[in-house]
C-alpha positions in Angstrom: 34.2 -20.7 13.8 32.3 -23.4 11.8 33.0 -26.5 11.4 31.4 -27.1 7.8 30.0 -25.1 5.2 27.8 -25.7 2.1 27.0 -23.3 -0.1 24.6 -23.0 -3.2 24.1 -20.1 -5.1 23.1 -17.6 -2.4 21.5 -20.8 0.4 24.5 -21.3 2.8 24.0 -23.9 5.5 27.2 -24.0 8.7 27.9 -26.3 11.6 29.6 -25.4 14.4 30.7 -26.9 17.9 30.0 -25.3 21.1 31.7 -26.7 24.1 29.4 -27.0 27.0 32.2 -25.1 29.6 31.6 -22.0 27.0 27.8 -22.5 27.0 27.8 -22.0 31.0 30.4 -19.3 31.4 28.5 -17.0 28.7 25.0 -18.0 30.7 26.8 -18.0 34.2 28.0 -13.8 32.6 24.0 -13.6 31.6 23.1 -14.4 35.3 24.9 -12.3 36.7 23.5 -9.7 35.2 20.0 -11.3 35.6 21.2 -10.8 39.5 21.6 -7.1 39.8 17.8 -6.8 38.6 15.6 -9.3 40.5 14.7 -9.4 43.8 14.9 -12.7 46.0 13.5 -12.8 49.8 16.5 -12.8 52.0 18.7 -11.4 49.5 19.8 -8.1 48.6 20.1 -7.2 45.2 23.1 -7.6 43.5 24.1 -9.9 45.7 22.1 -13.2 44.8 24.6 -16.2 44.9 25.3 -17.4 41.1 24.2 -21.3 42.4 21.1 -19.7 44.1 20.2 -17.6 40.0 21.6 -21.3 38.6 18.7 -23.3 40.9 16.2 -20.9 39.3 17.3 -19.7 36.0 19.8 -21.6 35.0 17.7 -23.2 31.5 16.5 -19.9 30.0 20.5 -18.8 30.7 21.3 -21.1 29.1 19.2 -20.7 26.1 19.7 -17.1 26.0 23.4 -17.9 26.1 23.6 -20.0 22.7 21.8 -17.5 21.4 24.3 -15.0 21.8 27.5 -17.3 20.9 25.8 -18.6 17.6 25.3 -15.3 16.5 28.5 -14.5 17.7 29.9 -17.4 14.9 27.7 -15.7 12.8 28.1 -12.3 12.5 32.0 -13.3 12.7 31.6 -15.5 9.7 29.7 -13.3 7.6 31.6 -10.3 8.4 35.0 -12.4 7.1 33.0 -14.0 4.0 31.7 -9.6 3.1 28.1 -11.2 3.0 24.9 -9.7 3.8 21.8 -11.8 5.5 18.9 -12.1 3.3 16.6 -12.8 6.5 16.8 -14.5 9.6 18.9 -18.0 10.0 17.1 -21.0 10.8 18.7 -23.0 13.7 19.1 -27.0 14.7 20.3 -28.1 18.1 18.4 -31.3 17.2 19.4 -33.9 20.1 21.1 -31.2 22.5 21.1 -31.7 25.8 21.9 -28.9 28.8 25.3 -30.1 29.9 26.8 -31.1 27.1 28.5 -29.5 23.9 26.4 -28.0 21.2 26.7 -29.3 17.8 24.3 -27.2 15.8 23.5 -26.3 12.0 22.3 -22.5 10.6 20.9 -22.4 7.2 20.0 -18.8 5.7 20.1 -16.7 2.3 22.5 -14.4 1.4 21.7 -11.0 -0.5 23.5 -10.8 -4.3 25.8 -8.8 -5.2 24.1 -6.3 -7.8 25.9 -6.2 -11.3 26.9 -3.2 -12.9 24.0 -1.6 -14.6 25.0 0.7 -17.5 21.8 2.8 -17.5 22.7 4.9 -20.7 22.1 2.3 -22.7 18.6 2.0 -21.6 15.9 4.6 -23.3 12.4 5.4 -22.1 9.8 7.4 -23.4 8.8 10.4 -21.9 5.1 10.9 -23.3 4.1 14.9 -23.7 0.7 16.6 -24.4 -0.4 20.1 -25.1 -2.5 21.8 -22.7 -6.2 22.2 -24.5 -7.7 25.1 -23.4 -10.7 23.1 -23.4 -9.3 21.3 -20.4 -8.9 24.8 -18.6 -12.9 25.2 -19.5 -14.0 22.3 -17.8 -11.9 22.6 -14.3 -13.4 25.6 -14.4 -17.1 24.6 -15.0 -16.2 22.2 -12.2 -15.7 25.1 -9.8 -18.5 26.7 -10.7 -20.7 23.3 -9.7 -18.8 22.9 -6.7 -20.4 26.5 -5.6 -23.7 26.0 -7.0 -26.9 26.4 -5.4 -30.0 23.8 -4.9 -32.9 25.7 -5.5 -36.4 24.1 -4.7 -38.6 24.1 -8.0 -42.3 24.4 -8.4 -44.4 21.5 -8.7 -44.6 21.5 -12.3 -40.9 21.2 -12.8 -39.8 18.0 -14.6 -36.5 16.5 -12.9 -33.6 16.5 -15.4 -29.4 15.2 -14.8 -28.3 16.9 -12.3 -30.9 17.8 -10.4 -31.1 16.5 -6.7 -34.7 14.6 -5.6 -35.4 14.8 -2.3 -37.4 11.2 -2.2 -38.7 8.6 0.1 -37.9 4.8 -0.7 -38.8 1.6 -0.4 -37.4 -1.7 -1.5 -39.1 -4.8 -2.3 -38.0 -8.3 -3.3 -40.9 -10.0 -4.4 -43.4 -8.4 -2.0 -41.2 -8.2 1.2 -39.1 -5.4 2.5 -35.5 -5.8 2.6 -33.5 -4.4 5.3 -31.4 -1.5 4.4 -33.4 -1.0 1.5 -35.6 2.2 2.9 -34.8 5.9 3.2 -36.8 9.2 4.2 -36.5 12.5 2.4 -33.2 11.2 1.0 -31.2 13.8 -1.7 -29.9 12.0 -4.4 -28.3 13.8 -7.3 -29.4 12.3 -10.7 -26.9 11.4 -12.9 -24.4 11.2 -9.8 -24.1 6.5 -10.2 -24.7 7.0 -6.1 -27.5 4.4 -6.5 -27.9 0.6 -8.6 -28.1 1.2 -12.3 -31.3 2.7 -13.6 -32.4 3.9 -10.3 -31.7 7.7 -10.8 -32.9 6.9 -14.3 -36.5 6.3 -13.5 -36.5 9.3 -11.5 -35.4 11.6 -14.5 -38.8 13.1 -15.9 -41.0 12.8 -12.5 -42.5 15.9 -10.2 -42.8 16.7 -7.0 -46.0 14.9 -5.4 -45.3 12.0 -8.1 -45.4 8.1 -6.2 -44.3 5.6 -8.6 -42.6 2.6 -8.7 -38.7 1.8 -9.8 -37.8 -1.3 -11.3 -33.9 -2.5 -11.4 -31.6 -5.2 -10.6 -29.0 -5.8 -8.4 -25.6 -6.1 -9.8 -24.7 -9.8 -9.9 -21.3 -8.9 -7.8 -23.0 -6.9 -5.4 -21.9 -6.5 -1.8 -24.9 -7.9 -0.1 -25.1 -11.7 -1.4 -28.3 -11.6 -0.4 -29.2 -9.0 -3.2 -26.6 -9.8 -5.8 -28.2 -10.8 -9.1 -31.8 -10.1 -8.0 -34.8 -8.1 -9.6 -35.8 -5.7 -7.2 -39.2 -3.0 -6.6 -39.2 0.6 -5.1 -41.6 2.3 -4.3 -40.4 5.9 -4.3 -42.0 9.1 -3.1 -41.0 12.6 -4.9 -41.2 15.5 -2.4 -38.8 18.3 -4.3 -36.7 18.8 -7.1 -34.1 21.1 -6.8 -32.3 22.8 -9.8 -28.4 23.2 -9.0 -27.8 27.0 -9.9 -24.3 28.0 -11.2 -22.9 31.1 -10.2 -21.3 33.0 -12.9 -17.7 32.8 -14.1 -16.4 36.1 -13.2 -13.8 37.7 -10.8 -15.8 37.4 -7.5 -15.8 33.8 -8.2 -12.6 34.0 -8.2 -11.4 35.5 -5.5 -14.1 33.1 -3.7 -11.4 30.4 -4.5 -8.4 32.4 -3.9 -7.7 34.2 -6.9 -7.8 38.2 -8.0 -9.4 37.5 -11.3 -10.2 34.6 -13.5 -7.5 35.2 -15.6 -5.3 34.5 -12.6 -7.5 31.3 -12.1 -6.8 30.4 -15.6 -3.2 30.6 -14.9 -3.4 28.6 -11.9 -5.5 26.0 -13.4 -2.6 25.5 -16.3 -0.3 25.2 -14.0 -1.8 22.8 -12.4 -2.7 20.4 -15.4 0.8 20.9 -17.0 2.0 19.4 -13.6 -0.2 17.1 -13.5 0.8 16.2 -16.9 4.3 16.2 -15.9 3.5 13.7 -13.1 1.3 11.2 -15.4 4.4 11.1 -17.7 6.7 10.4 -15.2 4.6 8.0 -13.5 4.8 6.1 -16.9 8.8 6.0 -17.1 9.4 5.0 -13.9 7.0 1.8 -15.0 8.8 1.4 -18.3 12.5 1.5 -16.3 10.8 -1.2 -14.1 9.7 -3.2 -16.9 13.4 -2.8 -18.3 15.4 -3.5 -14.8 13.1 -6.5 -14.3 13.7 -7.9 -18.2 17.2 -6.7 -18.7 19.3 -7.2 -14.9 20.3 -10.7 -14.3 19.7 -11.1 -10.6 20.1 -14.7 -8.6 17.2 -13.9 -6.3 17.3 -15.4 -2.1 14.0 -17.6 -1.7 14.1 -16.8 1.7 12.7 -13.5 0.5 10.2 -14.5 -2.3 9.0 -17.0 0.2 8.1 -14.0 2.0 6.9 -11.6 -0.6 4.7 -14.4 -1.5 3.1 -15.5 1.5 1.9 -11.6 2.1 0.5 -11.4 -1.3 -1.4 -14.5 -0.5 -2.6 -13.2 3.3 -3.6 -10.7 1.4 -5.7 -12.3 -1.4 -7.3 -14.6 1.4 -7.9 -11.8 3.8 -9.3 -9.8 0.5 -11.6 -12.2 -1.1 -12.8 -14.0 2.1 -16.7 -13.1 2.1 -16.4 -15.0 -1.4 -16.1 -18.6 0.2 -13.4 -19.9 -2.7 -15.7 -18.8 -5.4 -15.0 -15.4 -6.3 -15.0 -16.0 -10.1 -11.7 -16.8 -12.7 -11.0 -13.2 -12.4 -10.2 -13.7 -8.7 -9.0 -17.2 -8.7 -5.0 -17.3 -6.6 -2.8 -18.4 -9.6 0.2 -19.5 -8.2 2.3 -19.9 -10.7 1.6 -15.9 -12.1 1.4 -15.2 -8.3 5.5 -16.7 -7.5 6.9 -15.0 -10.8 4.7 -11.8 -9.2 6.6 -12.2 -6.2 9.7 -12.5 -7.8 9.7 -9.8 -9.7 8.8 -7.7 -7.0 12.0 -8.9 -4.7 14.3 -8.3 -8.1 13.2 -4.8 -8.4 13.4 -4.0 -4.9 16.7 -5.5 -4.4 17.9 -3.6 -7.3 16.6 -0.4 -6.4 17.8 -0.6 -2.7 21.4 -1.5 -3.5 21.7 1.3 -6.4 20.2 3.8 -4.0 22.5 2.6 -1.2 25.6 2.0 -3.6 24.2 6.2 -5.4 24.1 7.6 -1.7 20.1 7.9 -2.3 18.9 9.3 1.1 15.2 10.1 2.1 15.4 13.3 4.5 13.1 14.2 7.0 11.3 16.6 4.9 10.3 14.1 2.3 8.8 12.1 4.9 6.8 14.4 6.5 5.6 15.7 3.1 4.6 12.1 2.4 2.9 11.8 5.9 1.1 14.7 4.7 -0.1 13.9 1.7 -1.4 10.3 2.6 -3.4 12.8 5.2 -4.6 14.7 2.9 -6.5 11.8 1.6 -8.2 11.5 4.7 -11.2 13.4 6.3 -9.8 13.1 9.1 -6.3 14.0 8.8 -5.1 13.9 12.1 -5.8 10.3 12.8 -3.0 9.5 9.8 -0.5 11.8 11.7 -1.2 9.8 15.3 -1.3 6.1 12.8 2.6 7.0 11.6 3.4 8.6 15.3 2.3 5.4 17.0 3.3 2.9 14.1 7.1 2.9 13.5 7.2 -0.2 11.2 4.7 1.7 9.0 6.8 5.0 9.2 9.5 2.3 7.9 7.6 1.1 5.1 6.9 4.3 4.4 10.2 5.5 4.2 11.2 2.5 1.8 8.9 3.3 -0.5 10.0 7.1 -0.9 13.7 5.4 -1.1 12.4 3.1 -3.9 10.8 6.2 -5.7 13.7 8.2 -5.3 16.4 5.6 -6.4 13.7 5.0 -9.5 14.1 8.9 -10.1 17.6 9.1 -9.7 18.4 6.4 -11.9 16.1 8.2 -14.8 18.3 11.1 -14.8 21.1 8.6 -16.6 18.5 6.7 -19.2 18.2 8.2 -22.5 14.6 9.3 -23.2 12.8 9.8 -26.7 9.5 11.8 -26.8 6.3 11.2 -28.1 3.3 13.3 -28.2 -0.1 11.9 -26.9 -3.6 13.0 -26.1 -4.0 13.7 -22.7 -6.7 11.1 -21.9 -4.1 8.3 -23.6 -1.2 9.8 -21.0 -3.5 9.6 -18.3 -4.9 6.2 -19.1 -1.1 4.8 -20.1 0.0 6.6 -16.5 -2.1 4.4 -14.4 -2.6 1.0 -16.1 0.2 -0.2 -14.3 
């Protein structure tokens, strides 16, 4: 047991004494079972003398061997004092030597105990809209240019939005070429923002045969530094303009996408949009019960993890905003003093939501992760390549499974909040939904 303890808030740091007889008789127990495995010339195995596996192996025994008996003090001294680990204990044998007793130090975090967290008195709002029929109309006009058809136009046609140019191009800095900057018969959609602003423009108005130039400028932020900001020519070749031809809105359409008439695709379609509906809104009280847990829960916090929830963030900013050389503008710039309240915010919540959900008997079932294994798929051309990533990759099956046990503790607790309605245009539910 430890000799000395020191505790503030939720940092503990121990001593404790081992004696150097105990140090070999646990590493003489670890070579003996390091002698039923390895093979020696003139020995059989299993039957290696110990001072023969001492001659050879005797330091990483030993190592191994306080190993084991300091987390054997440990786990004994946590398991007395009913506290949880926050992360892994950092250890000091400072001035040890093999042969003689151990005096050695462990500092480490301890979790918090979450306070009781009287969720009725907390209220949310739960933001409704009315399905516009409107909204029906356009998922529907979508459908029918999902299924259109490019028809070639005569020569005399004028290019209008929406049409797609089949074109050759050119582009010129000053009067040299730049690489990546040319493309043969090359469909491009007008109106679709595929190409820099005011390209598809210039095109609008233009016929078949027509050579002209295009005049635009990069973007000042654009991904090729070597472009960014610059005024650019190209010279652009027409060879056909082809007029997108929507099929009509009737029941064979329908069927064409599953349905036995397009008042059954109507039906569908609402359904869809009040769910999706549903989902925006809920999306947006789960962020307001954040904001509240965050604001209202009084939570002493182990630095041990902010530490780490900050570091990431910052691995990930670098890693991020590397090709920018430190001067990716104010917008980018690490703030560190946002970025550590950031950080611990994000340890508060998920503390709070893990021990609710452990302390509410949350549990995430095998079903809801393979549904959300297939729906990060989905996302995916390809989707099997997500399905072999989370097969392969058990710590990101892990994260994965956290998160659904965040989102379901978030859920769970929402059932006991009090929520007040408001009604909202759909565009301001769906623009509320994912500010955050």
């Amino acid at each position: 047991m430890f000799k000395k303890e020191k505790i503030k808030d939720l940092h503990y740091s121990v001593t404790g004494h081992l004696s150097a007889d105990e140090i070999q008789a646990t590493a003489d127990e670890i070579l003996t079972e390091y002698g039923k495995k390895v093979k020696m010339p003139g020995f059989r195995p299993g039957h290696i003398p110990l001072s023969i596996l001492r001659q050879k192996y005797n330091a990483s025994a030993i190592s191994e061997a306080i190993d084991k008996l300091m987390n054997r003090d440990l786990n004994t001294y946590i398991t007395d004092k009913k506290i949880r680990l926050a992360g892994a204990p950092k250890a000091d044998l400072a001035g040890w030597e093999i042969g003689k007793d151990a005096e050695y130090s462990l500092e480490f975090d301890i979790l918090p105990t979450l306070p009781a967290i009287d969720l009725e008195k907390f209220t949310v709002v739960k933001k409704t809209t009315k399905l516009d029929e409107s909204e029906v109309d356009a998922a529907l006009e979508n459908i029918r240019k999902n299924r259109s058809t490019a028809e070639k136009q005569g020569d005399d046609y004028v290019a209008q939005n929406g049409d797609t140019a089949v074109i050759d191009f050119t582009g010129f800095i000053g009067n040299d070429a730049f690489d990546g900057g040319a493309a043969e018969k090359h469909h491009l959609v007008l109106g679709s923002g595929a190409f820099i602003p005011g390209f598809e423009d210039q095109i609008i108005g233009h016929k078949s045969g027509d050579e002209f130039d295009v005049n635009v400028k990069f973007p000042s932020d654009y991904h090729a530094e070597n472009l960014a900001g610059k005024d650019a020519r190209f010279a652009v070749k027409v060879h056909e303009i082809r007029k997108h031809i929507l099929p009509e809105l009737n029941d064979e359409l329908a069927k064409s996408v599953g349905h036995e008439s397009v008042e059954k695709l109507r039906e569908h379609i609402r359904k869809i949009l009040n769910e999706q509906y549903e989902d925006a809104a809920k999306r947006d009280m789960r962020n307001e019960l954040l904001d509240i847990l965050a604001d209202k829960v009084k939570l002493d916090l182990p630095e041990t993890l902010v530490d780490q929830e900050y570091n990431m963030a910052k691995q990930e900013h670098d890693r991020t905003h590397a090709h920018c050389n430190g001067d990716c503008g104010a917008d980018h710039k690490w703030d560190e003093k946002q970025e550590r309240k950031d950080a611990e915010r994000r340890v508060k919540l998920g503390l709070i939501l893990a021990e609710w959900g452990t302390q509410n008997k949350v549990e995430v079932t095998r079903d809801d992760l393979q549904q959300a294994v297939w729906n990060e798929a989905a996302r995916y051309p390809n989707p099997q390549q997500v399905f072999e990533f989370y097969n392969k990759n058990q710590n990101a099956l892990a994260m994965l499974r956290g998160m659904i046990f965040e989102r379901k503790a978030l859920d769970a607790m929402l059932s006991h909040v009090k929520t007040k309605e408001k009604a909202v245009k759909p565009e301001e539910l769906f623009q509320q939904a994912g500010a955050k």
